[in-house]
PLY file of the C-alpha trace (Angstrom):
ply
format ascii 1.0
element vertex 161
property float x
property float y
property float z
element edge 160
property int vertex1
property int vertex2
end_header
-9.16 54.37 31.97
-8.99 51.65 34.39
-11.60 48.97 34.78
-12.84 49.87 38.29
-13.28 53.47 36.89
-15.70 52.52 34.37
-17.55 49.78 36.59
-18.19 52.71 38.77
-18.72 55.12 36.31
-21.45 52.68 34.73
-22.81 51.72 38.14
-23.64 55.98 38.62
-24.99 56.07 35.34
-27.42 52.86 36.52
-28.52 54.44 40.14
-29.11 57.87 38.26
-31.46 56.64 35.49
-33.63 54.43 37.93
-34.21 57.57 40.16
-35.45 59.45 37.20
-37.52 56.11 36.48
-38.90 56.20 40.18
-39.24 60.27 40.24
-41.63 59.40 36.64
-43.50 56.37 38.23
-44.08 58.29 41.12
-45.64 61.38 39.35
-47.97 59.18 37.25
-52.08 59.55 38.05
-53.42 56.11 38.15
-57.05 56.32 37.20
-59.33 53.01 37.00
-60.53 51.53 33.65
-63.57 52.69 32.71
-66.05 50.53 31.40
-66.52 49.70 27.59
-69.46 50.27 25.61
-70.84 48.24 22.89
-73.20 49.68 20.50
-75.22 47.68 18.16
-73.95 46.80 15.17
-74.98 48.88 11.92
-77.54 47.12 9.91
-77.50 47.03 5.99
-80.10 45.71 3.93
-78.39 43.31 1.27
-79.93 43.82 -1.72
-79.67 40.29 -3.62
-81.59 40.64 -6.86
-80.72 38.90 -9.72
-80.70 42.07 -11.81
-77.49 43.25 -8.99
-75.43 40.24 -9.15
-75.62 40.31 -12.75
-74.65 44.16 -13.02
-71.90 42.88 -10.46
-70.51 40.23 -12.39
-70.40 42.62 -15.55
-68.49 45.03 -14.13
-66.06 42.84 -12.77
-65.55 41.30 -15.86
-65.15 44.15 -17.31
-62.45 45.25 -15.22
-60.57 42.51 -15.38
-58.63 43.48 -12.39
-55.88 40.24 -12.47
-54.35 41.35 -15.63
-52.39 44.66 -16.06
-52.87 45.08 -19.99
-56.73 44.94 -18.67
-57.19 42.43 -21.92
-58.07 38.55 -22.12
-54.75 36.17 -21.97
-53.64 34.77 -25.49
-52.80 31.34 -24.16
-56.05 29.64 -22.49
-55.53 27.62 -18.90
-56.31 24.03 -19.39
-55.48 22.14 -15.91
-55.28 18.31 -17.41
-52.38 19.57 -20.29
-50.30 20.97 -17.11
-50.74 17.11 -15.39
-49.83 15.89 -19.39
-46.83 17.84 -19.63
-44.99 16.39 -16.76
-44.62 12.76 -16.91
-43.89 11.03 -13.70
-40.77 8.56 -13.78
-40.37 5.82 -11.40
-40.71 6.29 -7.60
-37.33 7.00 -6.03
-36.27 4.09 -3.58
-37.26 5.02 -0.22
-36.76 1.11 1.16
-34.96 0.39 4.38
-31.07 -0.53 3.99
-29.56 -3.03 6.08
-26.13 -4.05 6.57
-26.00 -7.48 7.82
-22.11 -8.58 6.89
-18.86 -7.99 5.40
-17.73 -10.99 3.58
-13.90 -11.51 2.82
-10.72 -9.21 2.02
-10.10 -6.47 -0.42
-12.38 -7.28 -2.58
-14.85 -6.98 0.00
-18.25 -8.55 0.01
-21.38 -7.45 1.29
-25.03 -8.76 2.65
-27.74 -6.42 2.31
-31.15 -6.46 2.72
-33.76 -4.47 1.16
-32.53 -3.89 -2.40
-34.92 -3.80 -4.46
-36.27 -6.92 -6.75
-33.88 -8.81 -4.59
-34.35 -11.07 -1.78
-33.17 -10.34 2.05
-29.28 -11.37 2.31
-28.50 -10.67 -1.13
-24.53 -10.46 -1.52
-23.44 -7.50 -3.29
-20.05 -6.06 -4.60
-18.53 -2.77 -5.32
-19.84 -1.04 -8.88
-23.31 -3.81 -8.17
-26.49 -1.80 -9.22
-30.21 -2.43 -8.53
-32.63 -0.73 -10.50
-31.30 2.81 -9.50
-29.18 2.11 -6.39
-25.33 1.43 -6.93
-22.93 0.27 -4.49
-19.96 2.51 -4.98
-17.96 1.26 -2.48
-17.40 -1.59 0.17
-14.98 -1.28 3.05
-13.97 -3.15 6.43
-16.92 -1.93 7.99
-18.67 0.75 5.82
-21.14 0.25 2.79
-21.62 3.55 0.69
-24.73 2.98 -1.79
-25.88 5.62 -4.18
-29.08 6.34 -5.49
-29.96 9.37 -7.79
-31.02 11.80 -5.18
-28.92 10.35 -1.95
-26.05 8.54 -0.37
-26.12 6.03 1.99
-23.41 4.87 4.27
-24.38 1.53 5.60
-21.84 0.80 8.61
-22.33 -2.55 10.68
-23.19 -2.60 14.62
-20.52 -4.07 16.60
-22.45 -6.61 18.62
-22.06 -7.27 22.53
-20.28 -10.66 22.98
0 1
1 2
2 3
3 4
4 5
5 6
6 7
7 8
8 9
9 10
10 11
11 12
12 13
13 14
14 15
15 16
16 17
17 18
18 19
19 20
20 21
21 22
22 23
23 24
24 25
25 26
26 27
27 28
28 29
29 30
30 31
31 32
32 33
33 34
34 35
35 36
36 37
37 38
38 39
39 40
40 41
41 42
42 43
43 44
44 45
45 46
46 47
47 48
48 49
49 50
50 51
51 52
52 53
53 54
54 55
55 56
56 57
57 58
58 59
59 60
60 61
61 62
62 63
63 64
64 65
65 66
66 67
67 68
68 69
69 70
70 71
71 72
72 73
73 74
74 75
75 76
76 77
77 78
78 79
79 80
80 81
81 82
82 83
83 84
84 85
85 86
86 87
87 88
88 89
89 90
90 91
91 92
92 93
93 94
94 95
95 96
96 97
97 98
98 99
99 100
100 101
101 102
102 103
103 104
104 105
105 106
106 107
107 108
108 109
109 110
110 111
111 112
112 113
113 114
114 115
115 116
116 117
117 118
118 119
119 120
120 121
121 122
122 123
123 124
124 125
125 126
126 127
127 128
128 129
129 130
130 131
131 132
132 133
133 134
134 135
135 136
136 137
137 138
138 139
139 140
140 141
141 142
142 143
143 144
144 145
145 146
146 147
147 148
148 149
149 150
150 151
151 152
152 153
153 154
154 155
155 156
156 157
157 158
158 159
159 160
């Protein structure tokens, strides 16, 4: 089958199916929208006696209906042992890097600022750490420093000159 076959085989297939969709349209009866009513709302009395709320807690408890054995848990929920059991380490490092120069040839040098503990400008080597950061490696242009949960790749901005 050649491609201006189907096109017009499609295309007759189209002009068909929107003259049944105009023949449908066309036979619909339009009638307006008819008004809504609102009725009141039912009213309940709320009976709030002591005497109910306490039948109503006893049945819930009771029923118990959190637990599938229907029975009290063996192991009793005590929020501040949950805070005990996980002890928080140090912060991880979220300082600001920055690359300020490569110092040198291979070995390369670098000045960094915001390591921590250290002051701005601090000149750093390959296999340096600080506190949890390492520098793993130091290139022509690149800086890649390593902390436990990240890399960074510190790369220096060529300058206009």
């Amino acid at each position: 089958m050649t491609a201006w076959r189907m096109e017009l085989g499609l295309s007759v297939a189209t002009l068909a199916l929107s003259l049944v969709a105009v023949y449908r349209w066309g036979g619909m009866q339009h009638q307006p929208p008819q008004a809504a009513t609102v009725s009141a709302a039912p009213t309940t009395e709320a009976a709030t006696s002591a005497a109910l709320l306490s039948e109503a807690a006893l049945a819930a408890m009771e029923q118990n209906p959190f637990r599938l054995s229907r029975a009290p848990s063996d192991v009793a929920f005590v929020p501040r042992r949950i805070a005990m059991a996980t002890p928080s380490g140090p912060p991880a490092f979220r300082g600001l890097l920055v690359l300020k120069g490569i110092v040198g040839g291979p070995p390369w040098h670098a000045v960094i600022d915001g390591l921590p503990g250290q002051p701005p400008g601090t000149m750093v080597s390959a296999g340096s750490t600080f506190e949890k950061l390492v520098i793993r490696t130091i290139s022509r242009d690149t800086v890649v420093v390593q902390a436990p949960d990240t890399v960074w790749r510190l790369t220096l901005m060529k300058g206009t000159q």
